[in-house]
N, CA, C and O atoms as CSV, one atom per row, in Angstrom:
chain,resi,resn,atom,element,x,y,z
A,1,UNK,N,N,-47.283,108.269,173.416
A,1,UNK,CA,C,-46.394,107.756,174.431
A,1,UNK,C,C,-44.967,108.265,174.202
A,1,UNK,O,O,-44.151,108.416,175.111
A,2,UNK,N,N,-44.788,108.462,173.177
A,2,UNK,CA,C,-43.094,108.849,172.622
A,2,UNK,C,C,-43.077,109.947,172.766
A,2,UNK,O,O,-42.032,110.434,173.198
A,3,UNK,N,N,-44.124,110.753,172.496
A,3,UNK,CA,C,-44.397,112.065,172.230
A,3,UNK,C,C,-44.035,112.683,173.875
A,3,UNK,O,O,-43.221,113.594,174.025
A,4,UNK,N,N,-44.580,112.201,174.750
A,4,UNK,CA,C,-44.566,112.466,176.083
A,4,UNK,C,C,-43.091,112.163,176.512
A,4,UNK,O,O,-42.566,113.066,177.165
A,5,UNK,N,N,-42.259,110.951,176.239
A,5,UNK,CA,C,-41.337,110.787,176.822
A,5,UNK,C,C,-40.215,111.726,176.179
A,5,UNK,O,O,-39.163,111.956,176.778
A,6,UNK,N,N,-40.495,112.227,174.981
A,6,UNK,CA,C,-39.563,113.211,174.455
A,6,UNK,C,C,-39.273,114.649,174.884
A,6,UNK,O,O,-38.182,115.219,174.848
A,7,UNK,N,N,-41.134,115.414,175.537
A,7,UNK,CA,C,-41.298,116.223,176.154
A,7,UNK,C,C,-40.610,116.214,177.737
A,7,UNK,O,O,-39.964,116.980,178.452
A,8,UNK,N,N,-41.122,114.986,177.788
A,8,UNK,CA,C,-40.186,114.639,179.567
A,8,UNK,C,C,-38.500,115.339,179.774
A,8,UNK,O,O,-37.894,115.901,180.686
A,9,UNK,N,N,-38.203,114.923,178.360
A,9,UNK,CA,C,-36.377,114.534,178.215
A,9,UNK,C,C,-35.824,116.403,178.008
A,9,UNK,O,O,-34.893,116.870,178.664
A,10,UNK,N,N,-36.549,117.132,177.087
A,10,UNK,CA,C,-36.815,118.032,176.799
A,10,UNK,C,C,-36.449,119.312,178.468
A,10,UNK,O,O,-35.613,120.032,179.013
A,11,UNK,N,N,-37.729,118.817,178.532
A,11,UNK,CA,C,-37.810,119.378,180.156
A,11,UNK,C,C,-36.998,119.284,181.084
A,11,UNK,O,O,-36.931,120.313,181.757
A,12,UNK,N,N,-36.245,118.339,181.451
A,12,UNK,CA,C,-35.288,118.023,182.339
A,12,UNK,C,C,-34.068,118.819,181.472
A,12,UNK,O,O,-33.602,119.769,182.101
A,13,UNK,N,N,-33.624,118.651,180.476
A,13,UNK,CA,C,-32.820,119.583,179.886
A,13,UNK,C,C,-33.126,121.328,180.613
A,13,UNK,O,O,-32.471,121.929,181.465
A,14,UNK,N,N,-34.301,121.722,179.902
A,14,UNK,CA,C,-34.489,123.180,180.336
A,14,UNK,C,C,-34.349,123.369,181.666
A,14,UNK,O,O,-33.802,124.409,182.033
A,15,UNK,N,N,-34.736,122.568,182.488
A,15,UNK,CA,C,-34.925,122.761,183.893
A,15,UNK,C,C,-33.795,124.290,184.469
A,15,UNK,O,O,-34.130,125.419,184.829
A,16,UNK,N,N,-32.375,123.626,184.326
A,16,UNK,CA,C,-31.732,124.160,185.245
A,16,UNK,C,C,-30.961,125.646,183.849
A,16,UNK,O,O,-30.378,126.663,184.224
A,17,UNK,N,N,-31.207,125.310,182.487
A,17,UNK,CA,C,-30.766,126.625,182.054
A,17,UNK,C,C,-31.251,127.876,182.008
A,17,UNK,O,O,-32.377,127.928,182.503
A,18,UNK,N,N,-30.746,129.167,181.508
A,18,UNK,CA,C,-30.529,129.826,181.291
A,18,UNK,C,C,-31.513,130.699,179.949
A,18,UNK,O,O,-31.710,130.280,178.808
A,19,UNK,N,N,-31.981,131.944,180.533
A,19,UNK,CA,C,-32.781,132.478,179.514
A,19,UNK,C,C,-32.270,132.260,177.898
A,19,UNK,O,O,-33.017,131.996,176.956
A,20,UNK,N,N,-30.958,132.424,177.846
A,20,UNK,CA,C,-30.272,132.632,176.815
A,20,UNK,C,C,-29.813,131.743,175.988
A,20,UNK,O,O,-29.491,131.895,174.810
A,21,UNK,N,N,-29.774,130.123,177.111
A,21,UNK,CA,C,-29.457,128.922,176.486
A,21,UNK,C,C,-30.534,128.256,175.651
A,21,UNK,O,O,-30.571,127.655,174.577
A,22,UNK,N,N,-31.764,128.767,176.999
A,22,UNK,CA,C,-33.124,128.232,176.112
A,22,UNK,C,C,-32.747,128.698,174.457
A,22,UNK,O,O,-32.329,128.024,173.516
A,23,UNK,N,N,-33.101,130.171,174.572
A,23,UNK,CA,C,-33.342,130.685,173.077
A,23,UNK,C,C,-32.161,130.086,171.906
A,23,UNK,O,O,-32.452,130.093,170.710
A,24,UNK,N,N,-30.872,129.599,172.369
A,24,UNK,CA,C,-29.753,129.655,171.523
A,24,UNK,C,C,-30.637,127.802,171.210
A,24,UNK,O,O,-31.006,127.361,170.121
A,25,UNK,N,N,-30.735,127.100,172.598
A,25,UNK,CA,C,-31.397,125.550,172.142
A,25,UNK,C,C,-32.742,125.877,170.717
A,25,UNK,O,O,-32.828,125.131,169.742
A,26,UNK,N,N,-33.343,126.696,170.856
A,26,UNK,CA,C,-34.318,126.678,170.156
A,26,UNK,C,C,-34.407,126.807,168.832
A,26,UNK,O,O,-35.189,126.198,168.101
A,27,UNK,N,N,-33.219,127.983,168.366
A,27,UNK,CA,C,-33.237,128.430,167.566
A,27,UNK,C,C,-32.095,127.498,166.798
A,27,UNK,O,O,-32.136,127.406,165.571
A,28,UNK,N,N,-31.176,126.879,167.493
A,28,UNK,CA,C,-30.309,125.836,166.697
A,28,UNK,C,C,-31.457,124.775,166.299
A,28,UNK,O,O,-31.466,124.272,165.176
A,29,UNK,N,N,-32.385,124.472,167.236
A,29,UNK,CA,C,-32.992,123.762,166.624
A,29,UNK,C,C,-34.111,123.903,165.400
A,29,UNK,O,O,-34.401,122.972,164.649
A,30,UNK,N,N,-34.585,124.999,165.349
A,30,UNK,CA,C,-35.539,125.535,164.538
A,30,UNK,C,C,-34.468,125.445,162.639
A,30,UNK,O,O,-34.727,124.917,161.558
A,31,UNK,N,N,-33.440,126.176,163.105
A,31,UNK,CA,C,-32.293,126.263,161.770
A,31,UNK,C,C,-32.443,124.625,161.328
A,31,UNK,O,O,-32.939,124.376,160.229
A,32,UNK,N,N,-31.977,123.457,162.264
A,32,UNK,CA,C,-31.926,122.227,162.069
A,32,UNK,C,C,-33.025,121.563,160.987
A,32,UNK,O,O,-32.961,120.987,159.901
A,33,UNK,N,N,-34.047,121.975,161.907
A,33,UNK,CA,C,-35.447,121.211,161.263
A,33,UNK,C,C,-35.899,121.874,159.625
A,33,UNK,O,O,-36.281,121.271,158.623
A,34,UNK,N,N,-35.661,123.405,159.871
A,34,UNK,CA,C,-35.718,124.324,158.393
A,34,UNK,C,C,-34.869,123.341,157.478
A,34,UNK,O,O,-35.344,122.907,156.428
A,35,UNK,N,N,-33.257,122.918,158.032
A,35,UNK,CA,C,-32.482,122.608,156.960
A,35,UNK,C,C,-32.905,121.104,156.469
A,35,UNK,O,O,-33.028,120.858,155.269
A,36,UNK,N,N,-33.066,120.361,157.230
A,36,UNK,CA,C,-33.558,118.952,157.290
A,36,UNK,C,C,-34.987,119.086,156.388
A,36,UNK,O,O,-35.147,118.134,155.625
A,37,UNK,N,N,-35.901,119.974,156.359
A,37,UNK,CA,C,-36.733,119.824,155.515
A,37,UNK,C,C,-36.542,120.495,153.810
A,37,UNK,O,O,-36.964,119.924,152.805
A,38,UNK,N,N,-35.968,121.528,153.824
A,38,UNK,CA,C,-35.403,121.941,152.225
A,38,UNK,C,C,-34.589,120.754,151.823
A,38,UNK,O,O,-34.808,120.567,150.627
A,39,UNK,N,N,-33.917,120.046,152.192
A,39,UNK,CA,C,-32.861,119.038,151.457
A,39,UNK,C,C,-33.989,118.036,151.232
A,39,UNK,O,O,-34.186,117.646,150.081
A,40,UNK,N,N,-35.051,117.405,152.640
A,40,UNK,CA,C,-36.099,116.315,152.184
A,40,UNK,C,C,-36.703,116.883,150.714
A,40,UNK,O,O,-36.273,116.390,149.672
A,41,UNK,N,N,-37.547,117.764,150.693
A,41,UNK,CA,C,-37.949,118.601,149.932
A,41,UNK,C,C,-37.600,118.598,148.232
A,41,UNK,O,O,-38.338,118.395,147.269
A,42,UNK,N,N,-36.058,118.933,148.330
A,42,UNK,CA,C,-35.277,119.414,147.029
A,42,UNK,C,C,-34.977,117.819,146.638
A,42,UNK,O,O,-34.727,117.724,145.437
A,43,UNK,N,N,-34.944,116.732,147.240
A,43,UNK,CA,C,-34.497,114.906,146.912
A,43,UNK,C,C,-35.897,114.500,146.623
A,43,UNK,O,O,-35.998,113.537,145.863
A,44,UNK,N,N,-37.113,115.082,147.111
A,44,UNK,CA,C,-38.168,114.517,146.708
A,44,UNK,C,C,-39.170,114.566,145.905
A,44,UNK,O,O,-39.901,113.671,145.482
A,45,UNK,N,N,-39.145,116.238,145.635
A,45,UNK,CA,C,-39.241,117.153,144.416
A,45,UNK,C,C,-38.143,117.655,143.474
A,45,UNK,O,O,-37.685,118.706,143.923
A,46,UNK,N,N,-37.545,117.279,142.311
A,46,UNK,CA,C,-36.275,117.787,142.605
A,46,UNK,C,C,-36.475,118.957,141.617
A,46,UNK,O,O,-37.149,118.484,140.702
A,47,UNK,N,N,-36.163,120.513,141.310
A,47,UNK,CA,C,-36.135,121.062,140.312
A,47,UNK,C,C,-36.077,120.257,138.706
A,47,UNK,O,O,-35.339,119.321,138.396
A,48,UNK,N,N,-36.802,120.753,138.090
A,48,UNK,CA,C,-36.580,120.407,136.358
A,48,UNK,C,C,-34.748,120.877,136.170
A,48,UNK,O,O,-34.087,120.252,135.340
A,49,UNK,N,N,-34.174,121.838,136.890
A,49,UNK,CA,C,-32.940,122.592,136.612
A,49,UNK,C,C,-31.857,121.044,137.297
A,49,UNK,O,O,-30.732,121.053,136.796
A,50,UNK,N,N,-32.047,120.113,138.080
A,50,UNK,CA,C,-31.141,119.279,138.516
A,50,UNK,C,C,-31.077,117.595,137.486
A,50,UNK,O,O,-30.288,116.657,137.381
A,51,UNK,N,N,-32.685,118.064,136.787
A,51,UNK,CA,C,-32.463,117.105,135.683
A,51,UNK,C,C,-31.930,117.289,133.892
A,51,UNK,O,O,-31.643,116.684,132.860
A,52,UNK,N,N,-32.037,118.225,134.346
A,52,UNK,CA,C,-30.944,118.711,132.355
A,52,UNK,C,C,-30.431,119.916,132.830
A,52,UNK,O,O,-30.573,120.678,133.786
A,53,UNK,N,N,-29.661,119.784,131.614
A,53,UNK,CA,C,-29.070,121.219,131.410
A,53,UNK,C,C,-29.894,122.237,130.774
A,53,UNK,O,O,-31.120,122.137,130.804
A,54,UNK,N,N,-29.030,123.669,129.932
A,54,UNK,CA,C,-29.761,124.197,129.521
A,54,UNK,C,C,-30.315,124.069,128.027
A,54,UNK,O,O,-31.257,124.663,127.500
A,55,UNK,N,N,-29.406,123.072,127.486
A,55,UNK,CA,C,-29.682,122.326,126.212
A,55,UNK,C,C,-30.684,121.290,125.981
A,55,UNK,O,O,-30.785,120.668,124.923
A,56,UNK,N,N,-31.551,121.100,127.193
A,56,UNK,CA,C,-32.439,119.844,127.564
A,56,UNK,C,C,-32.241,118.695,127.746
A,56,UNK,O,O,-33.070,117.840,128.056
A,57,UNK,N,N,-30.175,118.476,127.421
A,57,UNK,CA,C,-29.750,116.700,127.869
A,57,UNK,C,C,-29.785,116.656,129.184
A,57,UNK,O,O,-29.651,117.576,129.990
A,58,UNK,N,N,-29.984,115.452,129.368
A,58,UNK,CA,C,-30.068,114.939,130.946
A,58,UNK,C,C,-28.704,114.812,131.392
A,58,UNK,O,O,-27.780,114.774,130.580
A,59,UNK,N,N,-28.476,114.727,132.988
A,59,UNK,CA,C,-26.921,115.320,133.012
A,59,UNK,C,C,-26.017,113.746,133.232
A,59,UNK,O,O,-24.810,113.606,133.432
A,60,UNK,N,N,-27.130,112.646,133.106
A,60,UNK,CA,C,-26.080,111.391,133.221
A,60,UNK,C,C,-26.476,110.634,132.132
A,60,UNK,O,O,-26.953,109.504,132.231
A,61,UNK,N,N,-26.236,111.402,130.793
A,61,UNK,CA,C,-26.902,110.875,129.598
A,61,UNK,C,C,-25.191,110.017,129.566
A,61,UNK,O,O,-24.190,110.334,130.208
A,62,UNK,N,N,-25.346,109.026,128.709
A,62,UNK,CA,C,-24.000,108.109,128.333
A,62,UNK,C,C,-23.515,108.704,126.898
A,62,UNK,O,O,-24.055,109.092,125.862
A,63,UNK,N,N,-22.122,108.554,127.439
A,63,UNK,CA,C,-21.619,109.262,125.555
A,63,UNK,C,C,-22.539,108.514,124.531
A,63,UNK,O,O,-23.524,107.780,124.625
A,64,UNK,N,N,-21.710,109.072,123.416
A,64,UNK,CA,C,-23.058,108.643,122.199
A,64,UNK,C,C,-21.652,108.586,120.977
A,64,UNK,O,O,-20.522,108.987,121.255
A,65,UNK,N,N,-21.996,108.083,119.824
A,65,UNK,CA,C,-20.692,107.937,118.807
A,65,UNK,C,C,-21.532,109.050,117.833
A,65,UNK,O,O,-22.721,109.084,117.518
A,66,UNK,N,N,-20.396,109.943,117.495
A,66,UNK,CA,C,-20.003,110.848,116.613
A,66,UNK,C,C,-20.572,110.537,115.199
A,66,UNK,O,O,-19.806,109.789,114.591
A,67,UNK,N,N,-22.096,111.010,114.223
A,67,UNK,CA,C,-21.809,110.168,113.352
A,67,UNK,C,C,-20.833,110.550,112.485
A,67,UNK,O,O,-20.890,109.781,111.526
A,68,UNK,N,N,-19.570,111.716,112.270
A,68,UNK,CA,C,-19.230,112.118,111.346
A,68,UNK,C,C,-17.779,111.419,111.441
A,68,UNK,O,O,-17.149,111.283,110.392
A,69,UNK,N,N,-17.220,110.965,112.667
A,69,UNK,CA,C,-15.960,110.448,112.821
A,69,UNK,C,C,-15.986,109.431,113.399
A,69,UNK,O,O,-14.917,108.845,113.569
A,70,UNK,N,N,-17.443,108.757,113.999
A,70,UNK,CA,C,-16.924,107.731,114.864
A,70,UNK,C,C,-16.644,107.796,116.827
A,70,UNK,O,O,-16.738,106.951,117.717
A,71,UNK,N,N,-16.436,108.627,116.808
A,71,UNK,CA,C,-15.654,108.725,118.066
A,71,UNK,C,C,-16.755,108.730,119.344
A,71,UNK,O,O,-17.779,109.388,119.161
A,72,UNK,N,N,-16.623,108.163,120.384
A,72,UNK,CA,C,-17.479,108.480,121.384
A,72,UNK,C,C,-17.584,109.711,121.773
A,72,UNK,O,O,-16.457,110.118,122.057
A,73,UNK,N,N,-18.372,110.505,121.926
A,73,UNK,CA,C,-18.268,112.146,122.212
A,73,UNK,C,C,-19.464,112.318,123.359
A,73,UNK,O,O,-20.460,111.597,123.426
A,74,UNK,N,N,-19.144,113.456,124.271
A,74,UNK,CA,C,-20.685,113.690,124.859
A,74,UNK,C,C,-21.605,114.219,124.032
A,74,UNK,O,O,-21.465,114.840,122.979
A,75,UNK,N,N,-22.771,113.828,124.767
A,75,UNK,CA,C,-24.162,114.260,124.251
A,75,UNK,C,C,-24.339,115.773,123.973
A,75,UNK,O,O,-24.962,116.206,123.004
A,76,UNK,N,N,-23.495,116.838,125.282
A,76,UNK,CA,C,-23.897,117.829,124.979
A,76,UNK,C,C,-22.927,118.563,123.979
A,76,UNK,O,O,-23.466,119.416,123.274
A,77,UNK,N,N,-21.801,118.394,123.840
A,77,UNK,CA,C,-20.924,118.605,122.968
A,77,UNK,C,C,-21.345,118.322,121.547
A,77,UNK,O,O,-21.028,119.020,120.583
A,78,UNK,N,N,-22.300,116.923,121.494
A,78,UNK,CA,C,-23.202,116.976,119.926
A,78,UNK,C,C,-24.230,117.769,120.081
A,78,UNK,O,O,-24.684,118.144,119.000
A,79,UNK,N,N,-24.773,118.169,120.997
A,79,UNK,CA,C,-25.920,119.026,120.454
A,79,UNK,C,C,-25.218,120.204,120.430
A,79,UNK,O,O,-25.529,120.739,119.366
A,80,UNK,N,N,-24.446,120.896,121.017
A,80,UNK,CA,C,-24.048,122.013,120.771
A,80,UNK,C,C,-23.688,122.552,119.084
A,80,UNK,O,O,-24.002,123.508,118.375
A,81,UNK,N,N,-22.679,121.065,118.933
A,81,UNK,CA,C,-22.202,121.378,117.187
A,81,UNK,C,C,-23.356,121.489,116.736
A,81,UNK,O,O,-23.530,122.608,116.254
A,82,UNK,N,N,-24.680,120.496,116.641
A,82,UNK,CA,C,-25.292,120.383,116.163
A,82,UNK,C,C,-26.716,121.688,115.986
A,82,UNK,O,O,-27.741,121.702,115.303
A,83,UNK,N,N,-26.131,122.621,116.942
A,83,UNK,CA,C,-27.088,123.922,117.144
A,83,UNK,C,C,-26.504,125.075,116.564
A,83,UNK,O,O,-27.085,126.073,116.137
A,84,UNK,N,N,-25.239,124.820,116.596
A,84,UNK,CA,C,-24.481,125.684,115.601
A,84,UNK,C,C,-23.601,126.672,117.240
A,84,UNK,O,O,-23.383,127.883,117.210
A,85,UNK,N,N,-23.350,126.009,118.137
A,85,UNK,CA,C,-22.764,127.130,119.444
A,85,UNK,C,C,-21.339,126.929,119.439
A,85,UNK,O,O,-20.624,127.553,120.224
């Protein structure tokens, strides 16, 4: 039923344009739906690369204390010392 009334709405649009408007409607829309599905896509699958770095910490790890001074430090900043980089 939706399906039809969307085609309806659709149609009355095309009615009165233009070879050229059609194709420009189509193809804005085709770009639309491409982009709308890579972003669903990339939020629902997300790369292993958006959950760590290249050191393997996760990128909203919480500071961590220093054991040599104490100090709150980031995570990747200790593994780095700690890899020797």
């Amino acid at each position: 039923m939706a399906g039809m009334f969307i085609f309806k709405k659709i149609s009355i649009m095309f009615k009165d344009k233009t070879k050229h408007e059609k194709c420009a409607f189509i193809y804005v829309g085709a770009v639309a739906l491409i982009s709308l599905c890579g972003l669903v896509y990339v939020y629902a699958v997300p790369p292993v690369s958006m959950k760590t770095d290249r050191n393997g910490v996760s990128h909203f790890t919480p500071q961590v204390i220093n054991p040599e001074t104490g100090d709150a430090i980031d995570m990747g900043d200790l593994v780095k010392h700690y890899r020797g980089d």
